[in-house]
Residue frames relative to the residue before (quaternion, step in Angstrom):
aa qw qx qy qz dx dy dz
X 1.0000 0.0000 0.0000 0.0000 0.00 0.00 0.00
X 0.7164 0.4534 -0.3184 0.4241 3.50 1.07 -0.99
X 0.5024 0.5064 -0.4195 0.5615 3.80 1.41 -0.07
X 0.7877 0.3772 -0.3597 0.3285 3.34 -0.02 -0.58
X 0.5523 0.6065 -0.2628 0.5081 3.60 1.46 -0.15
X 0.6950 0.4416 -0.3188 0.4694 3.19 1.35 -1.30
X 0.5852 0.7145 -0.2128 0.3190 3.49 1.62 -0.68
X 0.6863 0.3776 -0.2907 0.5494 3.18 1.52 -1.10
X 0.5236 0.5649 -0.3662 0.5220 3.95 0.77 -0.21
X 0.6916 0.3769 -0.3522 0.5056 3.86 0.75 0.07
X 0.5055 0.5724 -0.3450 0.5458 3.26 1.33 -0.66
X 0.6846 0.5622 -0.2363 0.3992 3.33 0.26 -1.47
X 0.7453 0.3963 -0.2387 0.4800 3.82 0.86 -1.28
X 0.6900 0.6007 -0.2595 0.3094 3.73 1.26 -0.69
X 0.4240 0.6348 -0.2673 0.5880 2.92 2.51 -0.90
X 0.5665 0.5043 -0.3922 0.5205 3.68 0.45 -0.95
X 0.7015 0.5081 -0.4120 0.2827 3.29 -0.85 -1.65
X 0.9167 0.2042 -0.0143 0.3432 3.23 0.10 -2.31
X 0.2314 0.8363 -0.4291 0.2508 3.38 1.30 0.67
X 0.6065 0.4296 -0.3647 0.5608 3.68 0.94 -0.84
X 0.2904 -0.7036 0.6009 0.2441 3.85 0.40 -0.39
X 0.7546 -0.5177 0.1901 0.3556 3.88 1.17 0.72
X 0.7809 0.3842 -0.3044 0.3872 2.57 1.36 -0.08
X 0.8233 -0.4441 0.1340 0.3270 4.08 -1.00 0.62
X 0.2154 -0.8151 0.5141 0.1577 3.61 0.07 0.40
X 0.1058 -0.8075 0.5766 0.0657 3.89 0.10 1.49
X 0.2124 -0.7302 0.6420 0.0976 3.43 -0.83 1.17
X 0.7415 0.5071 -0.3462 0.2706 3.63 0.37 -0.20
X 0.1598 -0.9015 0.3982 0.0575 3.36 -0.75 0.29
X 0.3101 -0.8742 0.2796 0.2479 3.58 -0.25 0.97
X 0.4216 -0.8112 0.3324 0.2318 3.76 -1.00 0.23
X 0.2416 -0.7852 0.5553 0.1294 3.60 0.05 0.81
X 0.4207 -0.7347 0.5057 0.1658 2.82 -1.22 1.34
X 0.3037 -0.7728 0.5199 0.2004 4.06 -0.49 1.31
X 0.7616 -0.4037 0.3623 0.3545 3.50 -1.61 0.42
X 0.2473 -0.7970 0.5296 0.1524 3.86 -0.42 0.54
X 0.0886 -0.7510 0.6389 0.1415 3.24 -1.01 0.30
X 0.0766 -0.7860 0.5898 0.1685 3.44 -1.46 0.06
X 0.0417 0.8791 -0.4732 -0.0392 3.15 -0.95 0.67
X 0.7563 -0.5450 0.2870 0.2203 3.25 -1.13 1.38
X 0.1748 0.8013 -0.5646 0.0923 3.58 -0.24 1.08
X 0.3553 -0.7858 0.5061 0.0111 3.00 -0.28 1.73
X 0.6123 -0.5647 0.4403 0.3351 3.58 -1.65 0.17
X 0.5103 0.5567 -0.4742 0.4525 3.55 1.30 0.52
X 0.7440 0.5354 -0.1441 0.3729 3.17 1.10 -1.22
X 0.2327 -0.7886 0.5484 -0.1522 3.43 -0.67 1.62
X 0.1112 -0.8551 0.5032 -0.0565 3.32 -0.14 1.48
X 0.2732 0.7541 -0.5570 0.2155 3.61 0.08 0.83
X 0.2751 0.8137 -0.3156 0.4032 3.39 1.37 0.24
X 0.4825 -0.7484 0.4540 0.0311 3.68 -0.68 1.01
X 0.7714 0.1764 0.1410 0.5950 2.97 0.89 -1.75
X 0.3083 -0.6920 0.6466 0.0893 3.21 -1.45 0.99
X 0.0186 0.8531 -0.4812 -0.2009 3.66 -0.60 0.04
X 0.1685 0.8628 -0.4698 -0.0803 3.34 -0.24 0.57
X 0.2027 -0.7485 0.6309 -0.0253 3.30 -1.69 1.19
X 0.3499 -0.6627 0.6448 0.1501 3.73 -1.51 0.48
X 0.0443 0.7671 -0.6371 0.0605 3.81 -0.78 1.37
X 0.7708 0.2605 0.0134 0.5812 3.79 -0.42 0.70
X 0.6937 -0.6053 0.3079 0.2398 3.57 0.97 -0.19
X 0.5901 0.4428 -0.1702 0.6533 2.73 1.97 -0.14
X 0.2259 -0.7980 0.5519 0.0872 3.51 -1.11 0.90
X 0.2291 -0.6914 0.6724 -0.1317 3.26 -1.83 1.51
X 0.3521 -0.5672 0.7201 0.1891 2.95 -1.98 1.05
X 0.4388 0.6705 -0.5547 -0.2238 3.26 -1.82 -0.61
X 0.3317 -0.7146 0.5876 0.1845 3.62 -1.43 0.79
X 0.5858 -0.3362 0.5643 0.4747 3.44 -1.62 -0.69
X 0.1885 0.5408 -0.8154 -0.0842 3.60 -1.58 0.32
X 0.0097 -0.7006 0.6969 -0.1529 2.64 -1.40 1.34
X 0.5909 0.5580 -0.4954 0.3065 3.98 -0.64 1.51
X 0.8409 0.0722 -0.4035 0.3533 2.23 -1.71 1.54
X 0.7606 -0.4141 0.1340 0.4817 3.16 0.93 1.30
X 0.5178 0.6231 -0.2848 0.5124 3.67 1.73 0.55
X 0.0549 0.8764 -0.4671 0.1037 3.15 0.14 1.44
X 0.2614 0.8131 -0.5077 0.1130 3.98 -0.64 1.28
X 0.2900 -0.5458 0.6571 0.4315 3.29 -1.14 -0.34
X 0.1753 -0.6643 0.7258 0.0339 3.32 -1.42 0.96
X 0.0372 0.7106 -0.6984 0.0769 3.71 -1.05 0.97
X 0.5605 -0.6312 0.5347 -0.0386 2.76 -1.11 1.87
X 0.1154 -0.7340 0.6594 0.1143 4.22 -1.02 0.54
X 0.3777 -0.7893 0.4655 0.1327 3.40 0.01 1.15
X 0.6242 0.4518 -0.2865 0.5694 3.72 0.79 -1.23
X 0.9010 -0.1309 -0.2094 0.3568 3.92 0.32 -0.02
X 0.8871 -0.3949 0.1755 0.1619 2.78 0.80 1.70
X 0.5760 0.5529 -0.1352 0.5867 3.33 1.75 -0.81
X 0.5047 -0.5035 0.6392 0.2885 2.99 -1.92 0.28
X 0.2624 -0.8489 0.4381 0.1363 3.82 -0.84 0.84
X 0.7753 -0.0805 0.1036 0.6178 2.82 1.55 -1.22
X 0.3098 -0.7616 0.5468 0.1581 3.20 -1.51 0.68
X 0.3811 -0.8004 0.4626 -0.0124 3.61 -0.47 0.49
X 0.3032 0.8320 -0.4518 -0.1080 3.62 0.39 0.25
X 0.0949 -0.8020 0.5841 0.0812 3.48 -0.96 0.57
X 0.6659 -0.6010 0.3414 0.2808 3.11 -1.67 0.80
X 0.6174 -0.5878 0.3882 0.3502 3.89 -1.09 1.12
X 0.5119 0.5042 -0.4079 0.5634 3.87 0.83 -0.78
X 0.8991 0.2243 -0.2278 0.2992 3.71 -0.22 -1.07
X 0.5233 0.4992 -0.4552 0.5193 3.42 1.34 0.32
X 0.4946 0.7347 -0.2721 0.3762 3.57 1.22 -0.70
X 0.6765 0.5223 -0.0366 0.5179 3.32 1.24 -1.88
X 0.6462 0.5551 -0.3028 0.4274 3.85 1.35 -0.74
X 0.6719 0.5119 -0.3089 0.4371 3.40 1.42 -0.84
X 0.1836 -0.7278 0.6564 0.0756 3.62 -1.20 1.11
């Protein structure tokens, strides 16, 4: 029993060892730089927001968050393809109030 134990545990280390088959295991990996966007934050616009949300209506893709200061409360949604603010949203202080946890 103690050969056949000592047997599978040599197997077991020889499987290890010759697994790479010699050649180099590269752990590293490089970073491409992705398409940027920029968008237009005006002197209304109050980022204090967590969360971004983004969706695609019509084929076309959008961000939008709460901005919410100084008693200005909206959803602001963001047109990605040009870059621009699209819409504004206003909504009532109680119910933007009620969203925060």
């Amino acid at each position: 029993m103690k050969k056949l134990l000592l047997l599978l545990i040599l197997a077991q280390l020889y499987a290890c060892s010759s697994s790479n088959n010699g050649t180099e295991i590269e752990y590293s990996k490089e970073l491409v730089e992705a398409k940027k966007i920029t968008l237009p934050i005006d002197e209304r616009t109050y980022f204090l927001s967590k969360s971004i949300f983004q969706f695609e209506e019509d084929g076309k893709e959008y961000l939008h968050f709460e901005n919410s200061r100084k008693g200005m409360y909206e959803i602001v949604t963001f047109d990605l393809e040009k870059q621009d603010v699209h819409h504004r949203l206003p909504i009532q202080p109680e119910l933007a109030s009620s969203w925060k946890i």
